[in-house]
PyMOL commands that place a pseudoatom at each C-alpha (Angstrom):
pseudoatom trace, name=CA, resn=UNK, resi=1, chain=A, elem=C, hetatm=0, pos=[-8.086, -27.228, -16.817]
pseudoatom trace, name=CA, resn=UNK, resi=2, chain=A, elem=C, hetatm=0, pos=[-10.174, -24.313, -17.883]
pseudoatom trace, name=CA, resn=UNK, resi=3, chain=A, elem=C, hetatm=0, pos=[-8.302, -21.492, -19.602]
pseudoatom trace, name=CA, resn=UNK, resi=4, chain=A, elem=C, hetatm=0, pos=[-8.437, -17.999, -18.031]
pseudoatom trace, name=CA, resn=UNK, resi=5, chain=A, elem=C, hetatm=0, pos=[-10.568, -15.462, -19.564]
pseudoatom trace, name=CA, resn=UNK, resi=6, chain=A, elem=C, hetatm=0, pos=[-9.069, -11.279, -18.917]
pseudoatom trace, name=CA, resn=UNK, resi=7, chain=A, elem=C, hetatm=0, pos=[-13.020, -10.614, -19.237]
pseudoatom trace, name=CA, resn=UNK, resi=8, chain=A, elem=C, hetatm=0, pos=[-14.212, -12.587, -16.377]
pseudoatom trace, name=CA, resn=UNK, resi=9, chain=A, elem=C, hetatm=0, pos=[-10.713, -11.924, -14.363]
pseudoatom trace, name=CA, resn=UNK, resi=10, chain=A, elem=C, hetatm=0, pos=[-11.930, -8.150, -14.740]
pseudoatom trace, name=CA, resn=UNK, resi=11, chain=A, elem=C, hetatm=0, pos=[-15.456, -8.684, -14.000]
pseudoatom trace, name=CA, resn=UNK, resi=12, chain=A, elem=C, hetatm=0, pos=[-14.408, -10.472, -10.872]
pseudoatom trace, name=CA, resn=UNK, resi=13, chain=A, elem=C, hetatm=0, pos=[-11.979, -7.825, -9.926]
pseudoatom trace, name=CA, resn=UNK, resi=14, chain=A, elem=C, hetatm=0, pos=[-15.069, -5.007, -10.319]
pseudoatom trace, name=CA, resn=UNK, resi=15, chain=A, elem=C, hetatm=0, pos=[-17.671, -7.001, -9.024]
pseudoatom trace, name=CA, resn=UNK, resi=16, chain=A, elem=C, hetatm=0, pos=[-15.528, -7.886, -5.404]
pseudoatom trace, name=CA, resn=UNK, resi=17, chain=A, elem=C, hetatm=0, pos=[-14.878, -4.250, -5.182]
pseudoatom trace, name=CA, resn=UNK, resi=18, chain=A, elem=C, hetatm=0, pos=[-18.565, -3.020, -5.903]
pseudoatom trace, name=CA, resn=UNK, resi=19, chain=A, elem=C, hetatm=0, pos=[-19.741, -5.631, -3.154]
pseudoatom trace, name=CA, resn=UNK, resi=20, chain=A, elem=C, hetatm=0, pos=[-17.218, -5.266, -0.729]
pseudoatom trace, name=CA, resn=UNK, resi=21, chain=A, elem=C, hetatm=0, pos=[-17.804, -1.293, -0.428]
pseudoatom trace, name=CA, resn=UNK, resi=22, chain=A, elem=C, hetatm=0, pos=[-21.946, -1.843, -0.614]
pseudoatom trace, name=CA, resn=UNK, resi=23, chain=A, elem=C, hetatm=0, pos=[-21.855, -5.008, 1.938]
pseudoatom trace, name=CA, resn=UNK, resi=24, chain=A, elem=C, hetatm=0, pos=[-18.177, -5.297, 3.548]
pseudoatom trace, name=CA, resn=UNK, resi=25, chain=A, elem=C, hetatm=0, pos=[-16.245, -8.428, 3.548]
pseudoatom trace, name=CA, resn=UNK, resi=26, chain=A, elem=C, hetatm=0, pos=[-18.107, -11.069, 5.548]
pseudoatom trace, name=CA, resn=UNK, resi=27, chain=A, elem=C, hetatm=0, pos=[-21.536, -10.536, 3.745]
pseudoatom trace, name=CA, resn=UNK, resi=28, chain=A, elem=C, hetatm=0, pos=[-19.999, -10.535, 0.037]
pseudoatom trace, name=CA, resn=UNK, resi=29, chain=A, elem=C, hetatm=0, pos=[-19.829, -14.244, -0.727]
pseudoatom trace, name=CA, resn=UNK, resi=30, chain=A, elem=C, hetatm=0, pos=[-18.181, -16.197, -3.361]
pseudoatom trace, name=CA, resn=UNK, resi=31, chain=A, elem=C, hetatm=0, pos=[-21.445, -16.949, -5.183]
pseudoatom trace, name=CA, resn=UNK, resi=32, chain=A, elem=C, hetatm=0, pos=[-22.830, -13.239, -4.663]
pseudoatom trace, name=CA, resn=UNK, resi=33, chain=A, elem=C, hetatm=0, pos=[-19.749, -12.204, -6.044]
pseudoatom trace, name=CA, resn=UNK, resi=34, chain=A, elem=C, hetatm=0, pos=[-19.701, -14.359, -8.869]
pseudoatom trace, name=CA, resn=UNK, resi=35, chain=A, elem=C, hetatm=0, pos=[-23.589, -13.349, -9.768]
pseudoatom trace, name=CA, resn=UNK, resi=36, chain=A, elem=C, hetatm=0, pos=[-22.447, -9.739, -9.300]
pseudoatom trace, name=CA, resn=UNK, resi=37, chain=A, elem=C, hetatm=0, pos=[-19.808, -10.858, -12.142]
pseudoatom trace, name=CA, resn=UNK, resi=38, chain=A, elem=C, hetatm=0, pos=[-22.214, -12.774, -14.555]
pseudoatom trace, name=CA, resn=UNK, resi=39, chain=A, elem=C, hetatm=0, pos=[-20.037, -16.222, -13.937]
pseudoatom trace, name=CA, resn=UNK, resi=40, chain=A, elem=C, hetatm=0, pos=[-20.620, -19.088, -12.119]
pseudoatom trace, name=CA, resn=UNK, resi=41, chain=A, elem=C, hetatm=0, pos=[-19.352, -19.681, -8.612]
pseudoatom trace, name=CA, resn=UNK, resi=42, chain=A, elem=C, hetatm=0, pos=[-16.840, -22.350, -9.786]
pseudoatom trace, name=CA, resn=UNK, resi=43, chain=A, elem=C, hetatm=0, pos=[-15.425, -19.639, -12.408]
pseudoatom trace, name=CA, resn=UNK, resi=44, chain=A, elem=C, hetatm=0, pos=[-14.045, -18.127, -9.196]
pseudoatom trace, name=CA, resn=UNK, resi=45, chain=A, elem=C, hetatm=0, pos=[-11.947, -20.671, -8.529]
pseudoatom trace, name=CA, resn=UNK, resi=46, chain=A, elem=C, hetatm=0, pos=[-10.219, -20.881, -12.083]
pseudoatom trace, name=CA, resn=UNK, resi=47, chain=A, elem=C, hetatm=0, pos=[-8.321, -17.714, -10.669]
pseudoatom trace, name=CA, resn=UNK, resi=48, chain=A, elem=C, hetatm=0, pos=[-8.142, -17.836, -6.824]
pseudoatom trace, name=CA, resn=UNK, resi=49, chain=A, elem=C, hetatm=0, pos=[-7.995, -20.607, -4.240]
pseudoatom trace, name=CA, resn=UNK, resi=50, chain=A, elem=C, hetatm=0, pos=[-10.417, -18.934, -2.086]
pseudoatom trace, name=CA, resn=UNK, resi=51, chain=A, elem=C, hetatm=0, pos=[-12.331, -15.953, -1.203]
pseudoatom trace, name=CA, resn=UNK, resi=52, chain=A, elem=C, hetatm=0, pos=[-9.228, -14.831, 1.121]
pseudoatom trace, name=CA, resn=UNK, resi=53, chain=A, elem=C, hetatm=0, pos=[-6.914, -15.455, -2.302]
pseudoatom trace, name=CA, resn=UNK, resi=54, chain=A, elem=C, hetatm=0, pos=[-9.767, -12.845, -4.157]
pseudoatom trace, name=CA, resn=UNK, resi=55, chain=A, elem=C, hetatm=0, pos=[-9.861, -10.126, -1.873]
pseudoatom trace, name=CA, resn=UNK, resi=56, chain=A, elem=C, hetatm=0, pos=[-6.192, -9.919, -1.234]
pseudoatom trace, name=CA, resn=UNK, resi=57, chain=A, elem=C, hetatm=0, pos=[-5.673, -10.298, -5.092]
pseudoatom trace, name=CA, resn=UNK, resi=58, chain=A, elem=C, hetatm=0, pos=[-7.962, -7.448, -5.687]
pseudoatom trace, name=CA, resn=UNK, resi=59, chain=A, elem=C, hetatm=0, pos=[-5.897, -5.453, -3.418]
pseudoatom trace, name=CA, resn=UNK, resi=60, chain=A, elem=C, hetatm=0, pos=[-2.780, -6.066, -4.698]
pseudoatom trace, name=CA, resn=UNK, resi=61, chain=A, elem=C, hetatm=0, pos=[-4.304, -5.459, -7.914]
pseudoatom trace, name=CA, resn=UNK, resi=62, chain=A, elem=C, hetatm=0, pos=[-5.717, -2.015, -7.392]
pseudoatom trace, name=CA, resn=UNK, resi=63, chain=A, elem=C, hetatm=0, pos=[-2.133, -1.264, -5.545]
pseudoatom trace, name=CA, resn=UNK, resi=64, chain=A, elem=C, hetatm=0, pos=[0.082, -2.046, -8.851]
pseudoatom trace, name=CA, resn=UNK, resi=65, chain=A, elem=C, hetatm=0, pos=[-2.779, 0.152, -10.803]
pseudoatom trace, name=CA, resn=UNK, resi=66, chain=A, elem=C, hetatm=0, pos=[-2.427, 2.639, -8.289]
pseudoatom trace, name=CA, resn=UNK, resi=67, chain=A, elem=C, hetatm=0, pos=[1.421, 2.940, -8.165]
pseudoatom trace, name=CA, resn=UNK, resi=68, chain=A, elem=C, hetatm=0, pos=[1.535, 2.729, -11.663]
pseudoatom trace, name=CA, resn=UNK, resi=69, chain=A, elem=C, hetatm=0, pos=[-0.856, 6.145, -12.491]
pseudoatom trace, name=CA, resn=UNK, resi=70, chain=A, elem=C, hetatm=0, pos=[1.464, 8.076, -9.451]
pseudoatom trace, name=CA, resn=UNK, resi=71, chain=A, elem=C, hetatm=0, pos=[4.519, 7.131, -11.254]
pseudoatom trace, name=CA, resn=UNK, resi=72, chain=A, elem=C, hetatm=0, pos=[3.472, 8.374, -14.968]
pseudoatom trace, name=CA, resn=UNK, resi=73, chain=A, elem=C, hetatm=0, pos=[5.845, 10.609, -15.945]
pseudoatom trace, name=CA, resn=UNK, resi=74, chain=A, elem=C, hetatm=0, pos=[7.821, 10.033, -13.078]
pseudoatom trace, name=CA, resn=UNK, resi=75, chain=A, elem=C, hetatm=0, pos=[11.530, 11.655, -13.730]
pseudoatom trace, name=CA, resn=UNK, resi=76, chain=A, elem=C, hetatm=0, pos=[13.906, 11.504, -10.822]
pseudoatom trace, name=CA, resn=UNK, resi=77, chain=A, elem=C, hetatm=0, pos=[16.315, 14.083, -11.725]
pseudoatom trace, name=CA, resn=UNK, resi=78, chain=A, elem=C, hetatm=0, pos=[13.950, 16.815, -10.988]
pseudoatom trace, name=CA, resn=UNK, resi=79, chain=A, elem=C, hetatm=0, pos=[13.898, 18.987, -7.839]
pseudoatom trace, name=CA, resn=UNK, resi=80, chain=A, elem=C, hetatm=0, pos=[12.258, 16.855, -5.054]
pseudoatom trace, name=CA, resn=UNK, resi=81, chain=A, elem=C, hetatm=0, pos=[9.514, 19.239, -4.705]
pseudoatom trace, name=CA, resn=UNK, resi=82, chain=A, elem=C, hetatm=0, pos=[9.037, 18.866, -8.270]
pseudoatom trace, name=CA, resn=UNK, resi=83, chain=A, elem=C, hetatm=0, pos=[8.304, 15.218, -8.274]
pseudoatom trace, name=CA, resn=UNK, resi=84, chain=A, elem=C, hetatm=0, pos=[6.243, 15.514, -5.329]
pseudoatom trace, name=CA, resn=UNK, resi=85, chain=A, elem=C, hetatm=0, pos=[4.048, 17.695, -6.510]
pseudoatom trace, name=CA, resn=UNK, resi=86, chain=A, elem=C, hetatm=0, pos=[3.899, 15.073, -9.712]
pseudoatom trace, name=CA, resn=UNK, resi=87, chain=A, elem=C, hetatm=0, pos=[3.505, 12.543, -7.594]
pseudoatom trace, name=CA, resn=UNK, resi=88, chain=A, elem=C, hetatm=0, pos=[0.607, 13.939, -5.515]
pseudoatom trace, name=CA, resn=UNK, resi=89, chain=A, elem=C, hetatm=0, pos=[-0.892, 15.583, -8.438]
pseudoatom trace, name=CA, resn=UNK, resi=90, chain=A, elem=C, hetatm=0, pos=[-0.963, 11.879, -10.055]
pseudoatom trace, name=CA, resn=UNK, resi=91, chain=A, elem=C, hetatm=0, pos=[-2.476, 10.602, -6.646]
pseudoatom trace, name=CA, resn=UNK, resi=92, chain=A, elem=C, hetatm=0, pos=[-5.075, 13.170, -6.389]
pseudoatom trace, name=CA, resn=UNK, resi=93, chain=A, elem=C, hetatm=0, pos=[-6.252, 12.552, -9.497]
pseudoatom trace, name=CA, resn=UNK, resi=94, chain=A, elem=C, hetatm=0, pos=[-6.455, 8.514, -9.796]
pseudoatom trace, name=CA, resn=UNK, resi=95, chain=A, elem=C, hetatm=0, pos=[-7.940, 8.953, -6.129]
pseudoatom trace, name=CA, resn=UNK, resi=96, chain=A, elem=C, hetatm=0, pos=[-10.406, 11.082, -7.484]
pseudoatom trace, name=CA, resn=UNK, resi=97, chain=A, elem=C, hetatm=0, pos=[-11.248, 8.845, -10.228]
pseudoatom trace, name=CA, resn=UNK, resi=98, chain=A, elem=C, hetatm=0, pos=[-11.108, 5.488, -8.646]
pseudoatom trace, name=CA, resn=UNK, resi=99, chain=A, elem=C, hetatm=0, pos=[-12.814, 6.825, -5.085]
pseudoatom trace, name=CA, resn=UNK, resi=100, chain=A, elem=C, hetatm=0, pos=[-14.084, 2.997, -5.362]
pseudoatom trace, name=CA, resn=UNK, resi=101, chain=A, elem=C, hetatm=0, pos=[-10.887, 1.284, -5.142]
pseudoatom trace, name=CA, resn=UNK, resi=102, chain=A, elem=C, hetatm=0, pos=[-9.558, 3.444, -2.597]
pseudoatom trace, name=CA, resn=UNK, resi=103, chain=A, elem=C, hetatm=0, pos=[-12.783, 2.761, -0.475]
pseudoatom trace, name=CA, resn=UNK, resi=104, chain=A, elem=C, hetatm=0, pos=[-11.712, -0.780, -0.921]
pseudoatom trace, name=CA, resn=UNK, resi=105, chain=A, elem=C, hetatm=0, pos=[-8.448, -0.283, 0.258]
pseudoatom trace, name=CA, resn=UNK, resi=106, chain=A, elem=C, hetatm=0, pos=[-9.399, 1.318, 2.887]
pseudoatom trace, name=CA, resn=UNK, resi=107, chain=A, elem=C, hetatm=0, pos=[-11.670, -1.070, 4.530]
pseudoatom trace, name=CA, resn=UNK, resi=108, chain=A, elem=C, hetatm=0, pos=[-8.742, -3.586, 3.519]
pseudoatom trace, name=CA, resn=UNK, resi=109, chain=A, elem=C, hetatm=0, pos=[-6.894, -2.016, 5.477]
pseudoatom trace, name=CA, resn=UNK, resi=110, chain=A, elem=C, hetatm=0, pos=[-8.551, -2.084, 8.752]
pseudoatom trace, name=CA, resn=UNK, resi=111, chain=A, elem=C, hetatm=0, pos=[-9.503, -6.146, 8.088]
pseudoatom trace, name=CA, resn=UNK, resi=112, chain=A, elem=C, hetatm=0, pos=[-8.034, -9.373, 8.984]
pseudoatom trace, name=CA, resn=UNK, resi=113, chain=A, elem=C, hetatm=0, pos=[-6.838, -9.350, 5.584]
pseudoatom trace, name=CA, resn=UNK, resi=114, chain=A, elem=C, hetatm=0, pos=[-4.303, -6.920, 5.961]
pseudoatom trace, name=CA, resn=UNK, resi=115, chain=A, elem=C, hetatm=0, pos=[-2.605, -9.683, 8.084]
pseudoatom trace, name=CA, resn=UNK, resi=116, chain=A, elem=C, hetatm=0, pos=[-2.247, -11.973, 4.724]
pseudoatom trace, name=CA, resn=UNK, resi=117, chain=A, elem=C, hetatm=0, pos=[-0.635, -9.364, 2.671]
pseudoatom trace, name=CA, resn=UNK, resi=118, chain=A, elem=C, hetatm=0, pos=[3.468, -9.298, 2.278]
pseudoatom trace, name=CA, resn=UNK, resi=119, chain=A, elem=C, hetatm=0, pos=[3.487, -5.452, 3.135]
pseudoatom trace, name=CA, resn=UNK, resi=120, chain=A, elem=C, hetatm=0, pos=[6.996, -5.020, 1.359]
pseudoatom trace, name=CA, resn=UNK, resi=121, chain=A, elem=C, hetatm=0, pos=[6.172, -6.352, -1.732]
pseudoatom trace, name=CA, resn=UNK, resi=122, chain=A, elem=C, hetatm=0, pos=[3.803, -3.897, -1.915]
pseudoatom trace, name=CA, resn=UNK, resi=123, chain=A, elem=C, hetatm=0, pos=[6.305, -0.910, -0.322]
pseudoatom trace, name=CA, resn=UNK, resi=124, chain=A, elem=C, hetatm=0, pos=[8.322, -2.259, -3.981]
pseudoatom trace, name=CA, resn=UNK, resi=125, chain=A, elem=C, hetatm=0, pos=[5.599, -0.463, -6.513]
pseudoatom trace, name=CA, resn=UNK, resi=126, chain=A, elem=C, hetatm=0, pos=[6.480, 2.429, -4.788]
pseudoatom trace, name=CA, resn=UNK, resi=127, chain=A, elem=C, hetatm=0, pos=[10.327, 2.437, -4.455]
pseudoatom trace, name=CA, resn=UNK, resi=128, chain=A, elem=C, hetatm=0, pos=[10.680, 5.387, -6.851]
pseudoatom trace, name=CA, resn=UNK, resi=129, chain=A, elem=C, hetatm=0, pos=[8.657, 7.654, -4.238]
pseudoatom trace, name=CA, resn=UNK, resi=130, chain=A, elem=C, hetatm=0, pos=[9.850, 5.886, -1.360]
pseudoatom trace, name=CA, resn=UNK, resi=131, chain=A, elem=C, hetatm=0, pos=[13.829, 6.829, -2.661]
pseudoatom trace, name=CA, resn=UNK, resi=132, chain=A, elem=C, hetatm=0, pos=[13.188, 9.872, -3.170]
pseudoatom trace, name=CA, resn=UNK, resi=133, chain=A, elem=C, hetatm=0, pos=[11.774, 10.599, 0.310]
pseudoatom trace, name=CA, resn=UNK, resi=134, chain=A, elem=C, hetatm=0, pos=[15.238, 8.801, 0.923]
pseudoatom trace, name=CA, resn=UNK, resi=135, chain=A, elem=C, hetatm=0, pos=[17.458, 11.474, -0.990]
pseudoatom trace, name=CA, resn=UNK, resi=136, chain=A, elem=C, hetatm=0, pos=[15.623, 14.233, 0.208]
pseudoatom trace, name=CA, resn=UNK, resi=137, chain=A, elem=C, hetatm=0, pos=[15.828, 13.244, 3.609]
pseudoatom trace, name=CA, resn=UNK, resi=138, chain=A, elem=C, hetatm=0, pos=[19.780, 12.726, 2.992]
pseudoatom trace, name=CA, resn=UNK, resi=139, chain=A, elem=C, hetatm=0, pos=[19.810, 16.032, 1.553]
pseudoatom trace, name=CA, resn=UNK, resi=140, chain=A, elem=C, hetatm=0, pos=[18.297, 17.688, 4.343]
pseudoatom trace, name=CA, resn=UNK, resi=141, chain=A, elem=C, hetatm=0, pos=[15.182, 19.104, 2.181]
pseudoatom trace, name=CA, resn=UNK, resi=142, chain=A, elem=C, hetatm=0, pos=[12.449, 16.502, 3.917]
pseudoatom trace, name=CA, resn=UNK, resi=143, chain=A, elem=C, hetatm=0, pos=[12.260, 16.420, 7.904]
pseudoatom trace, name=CA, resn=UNK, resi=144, chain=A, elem=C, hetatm=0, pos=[14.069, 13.093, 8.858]
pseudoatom trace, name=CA, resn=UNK, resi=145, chain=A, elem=C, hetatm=0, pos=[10.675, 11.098, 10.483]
pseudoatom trace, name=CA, resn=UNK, resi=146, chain=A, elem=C, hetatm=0, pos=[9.439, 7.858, 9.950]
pseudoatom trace, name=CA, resn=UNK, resi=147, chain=A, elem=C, hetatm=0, pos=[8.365, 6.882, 6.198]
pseudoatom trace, name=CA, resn=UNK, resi=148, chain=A, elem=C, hetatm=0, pos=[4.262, 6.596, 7.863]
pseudoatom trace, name=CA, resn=UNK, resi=149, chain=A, elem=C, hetatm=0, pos=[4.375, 10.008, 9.538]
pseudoatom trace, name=CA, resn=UNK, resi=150, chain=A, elem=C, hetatm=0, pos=[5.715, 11.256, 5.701]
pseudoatom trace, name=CA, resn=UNK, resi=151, chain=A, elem=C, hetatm=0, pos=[3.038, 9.773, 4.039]
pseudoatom trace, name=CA, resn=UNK, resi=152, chain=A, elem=C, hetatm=0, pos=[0.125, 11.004, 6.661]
pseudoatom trace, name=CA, resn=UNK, resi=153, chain=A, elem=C, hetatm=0, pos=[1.229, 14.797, 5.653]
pseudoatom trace, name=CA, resn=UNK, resi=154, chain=A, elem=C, hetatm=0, pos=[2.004, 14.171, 2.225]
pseudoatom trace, name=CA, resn=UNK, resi=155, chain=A, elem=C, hetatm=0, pos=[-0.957, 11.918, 1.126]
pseudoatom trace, name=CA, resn=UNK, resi=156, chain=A, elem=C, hetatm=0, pos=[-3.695, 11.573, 3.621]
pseudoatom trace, name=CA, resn=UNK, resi=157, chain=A, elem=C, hetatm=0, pos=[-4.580, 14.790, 2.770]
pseudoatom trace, name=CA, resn=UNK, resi=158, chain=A, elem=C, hetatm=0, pos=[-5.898, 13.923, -0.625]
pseudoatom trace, name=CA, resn=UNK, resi=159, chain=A, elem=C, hetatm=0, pos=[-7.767, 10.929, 0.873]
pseudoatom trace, name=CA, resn=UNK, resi=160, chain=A, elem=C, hetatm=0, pos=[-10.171, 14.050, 2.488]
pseudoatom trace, name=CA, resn=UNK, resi=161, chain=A, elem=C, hetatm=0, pos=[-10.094, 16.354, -0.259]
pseudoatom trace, name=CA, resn=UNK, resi=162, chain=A, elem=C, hetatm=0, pos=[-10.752, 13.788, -3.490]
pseudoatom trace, name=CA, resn=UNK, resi=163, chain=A, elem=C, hetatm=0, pos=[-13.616, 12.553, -1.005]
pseudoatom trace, name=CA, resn=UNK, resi=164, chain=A, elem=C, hetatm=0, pos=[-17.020, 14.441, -2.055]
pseudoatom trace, name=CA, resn=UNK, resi=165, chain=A, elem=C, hetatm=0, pos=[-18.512, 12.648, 1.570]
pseudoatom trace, name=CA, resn=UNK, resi=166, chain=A, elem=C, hetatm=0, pos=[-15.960, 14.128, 3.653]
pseudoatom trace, name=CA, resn=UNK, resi=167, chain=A, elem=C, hetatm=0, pos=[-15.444, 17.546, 1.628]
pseudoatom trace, name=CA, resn=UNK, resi=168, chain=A, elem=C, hetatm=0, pos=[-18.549, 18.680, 1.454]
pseudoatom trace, name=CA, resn=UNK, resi=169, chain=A, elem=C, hetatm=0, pos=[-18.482, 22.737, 1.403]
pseudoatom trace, name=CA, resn=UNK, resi=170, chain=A, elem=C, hetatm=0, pos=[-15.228, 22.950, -0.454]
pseudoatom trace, name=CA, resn=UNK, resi=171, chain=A, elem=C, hetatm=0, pos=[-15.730, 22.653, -4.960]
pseudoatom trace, name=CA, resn=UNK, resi=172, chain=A, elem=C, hetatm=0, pos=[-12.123, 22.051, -5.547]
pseudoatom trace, name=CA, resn=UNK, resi=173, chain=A, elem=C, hetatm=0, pos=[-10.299, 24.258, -8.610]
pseudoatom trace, name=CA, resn=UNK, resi=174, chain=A, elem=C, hetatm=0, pos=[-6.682, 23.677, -9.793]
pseudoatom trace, name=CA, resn=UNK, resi=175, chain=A, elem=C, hetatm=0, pos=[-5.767, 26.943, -7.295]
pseudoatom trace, name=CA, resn=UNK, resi=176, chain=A, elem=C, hetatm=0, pos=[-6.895, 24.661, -4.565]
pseudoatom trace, name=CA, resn=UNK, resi=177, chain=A, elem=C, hetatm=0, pos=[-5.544, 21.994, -5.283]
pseudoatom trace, name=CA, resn=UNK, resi=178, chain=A, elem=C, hetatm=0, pos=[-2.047, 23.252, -6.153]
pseudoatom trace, name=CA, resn=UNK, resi=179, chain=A, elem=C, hetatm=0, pos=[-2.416, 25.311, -2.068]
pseudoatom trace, name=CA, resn=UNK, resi=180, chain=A, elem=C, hetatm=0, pos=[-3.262, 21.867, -0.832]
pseudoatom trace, name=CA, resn=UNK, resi=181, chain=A, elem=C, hetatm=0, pos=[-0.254, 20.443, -2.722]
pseudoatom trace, name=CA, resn=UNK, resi=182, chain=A, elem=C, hetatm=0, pos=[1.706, 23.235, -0.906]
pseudoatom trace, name=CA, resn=UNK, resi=183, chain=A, elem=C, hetatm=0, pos=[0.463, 22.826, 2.485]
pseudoatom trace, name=CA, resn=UNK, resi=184, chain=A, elem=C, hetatm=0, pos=[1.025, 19.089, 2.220]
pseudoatom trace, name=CA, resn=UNK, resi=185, chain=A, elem=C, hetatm=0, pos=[4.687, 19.953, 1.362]
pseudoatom trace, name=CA, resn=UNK, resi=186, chain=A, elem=C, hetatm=0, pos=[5.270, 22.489, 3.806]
pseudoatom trace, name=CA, resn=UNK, resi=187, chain=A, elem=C, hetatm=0, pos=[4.205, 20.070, 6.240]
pseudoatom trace, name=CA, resn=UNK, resi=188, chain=A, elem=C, hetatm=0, pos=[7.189, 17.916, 5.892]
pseudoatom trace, name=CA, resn=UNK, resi=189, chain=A, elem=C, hetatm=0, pos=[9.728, 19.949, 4.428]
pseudoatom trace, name=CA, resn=UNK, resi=190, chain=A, elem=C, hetatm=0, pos=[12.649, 21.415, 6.325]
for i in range(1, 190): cmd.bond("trace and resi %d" % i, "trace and resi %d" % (i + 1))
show_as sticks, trace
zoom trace
């Protein structure tokens, strides 16, 4: 058995995103994946079963990186709209920094793929957030609605903005982004 290399793991990782957003799913191969990562085709299949195995990997992958840079500095005795506004200031900016894996996860999204994905194990990065949207619900701070009309208002928003395609005329300043903090919360606040 071949022993695992954390280089090549990571070159497949980038080189499936990179290809998937440039060519979408069907087109990007196993072997033009594996030339867009410098390793042979069989390489491929030292870490995943399949091409199926290597997508959904890579989206579970960018989904624990993800959840981990919204939860830094995470502290759940603050107000609520305290660590919300952490929260989606941490979002904003690993969105805006990562616009590539969020592309991917977007498409991912809308695929076949989706279907192979345990959606609660995913829901389980995000417990801290998804609690606290719990307790402030409880508390009668946060309008009592389902957890995916929440997260439309609250995070959807910085999909648009941290996306230079689809915010074209707006150069975004820490003013603007702390209003579109507020508006986000205002949306879903009682």
């Amino acid at each position: 058995m071949r022993i695992k290399d954390d280089m090549k793991q990571a070159a497949l990782f980038e080189a499936t995103v990179k290809l998937v957003n440039e060519i979408g799913f069907s087109a990007s191969s196993v072997s033009k994946i594996a030339k867009e990562a410098g390793v042979s085709p069989a390489t491929i299949y030292v870490y995943h079963k399949n091409k199926e195995e290597l997508i959904v990997s890579t989206y579970i992958d960018i989904k624990q990186d993800m959840s981990r840079a919204v939860l830094e500095g995470f502290d759940p005795t603050l107000p609520i709209r305290d660590i919300f506004q952490n929260v989606w200031l941490n979002m904003f900016a690993y969105i805006s920094e990562y616009r590539n894996y969020v592309q991917f996860t977007e498409q991912f999204a809308s695929s076949p793929y989706n279907e192979l994905v345990n959606h609660q194990e995913i829901e389980k990065y995000f417990k801290p957030v998804i609690a606290v949207l719990q307790r402030g619900i409880s508390q009668k701070i946060i309008k009592d609605v389902d957890f995916d009309i929440l997260a439309t208002f609250i995070f959807y928003p910085i999909l648009t903005l941290s996306n230079a395609r689809l915010c074209r005329t707006v150069k975004l300043n820490d003013a603007m982004i702390e209003k579109a903090f507020t508006l986000a919360w205002d949306a879903i606040k009682l």
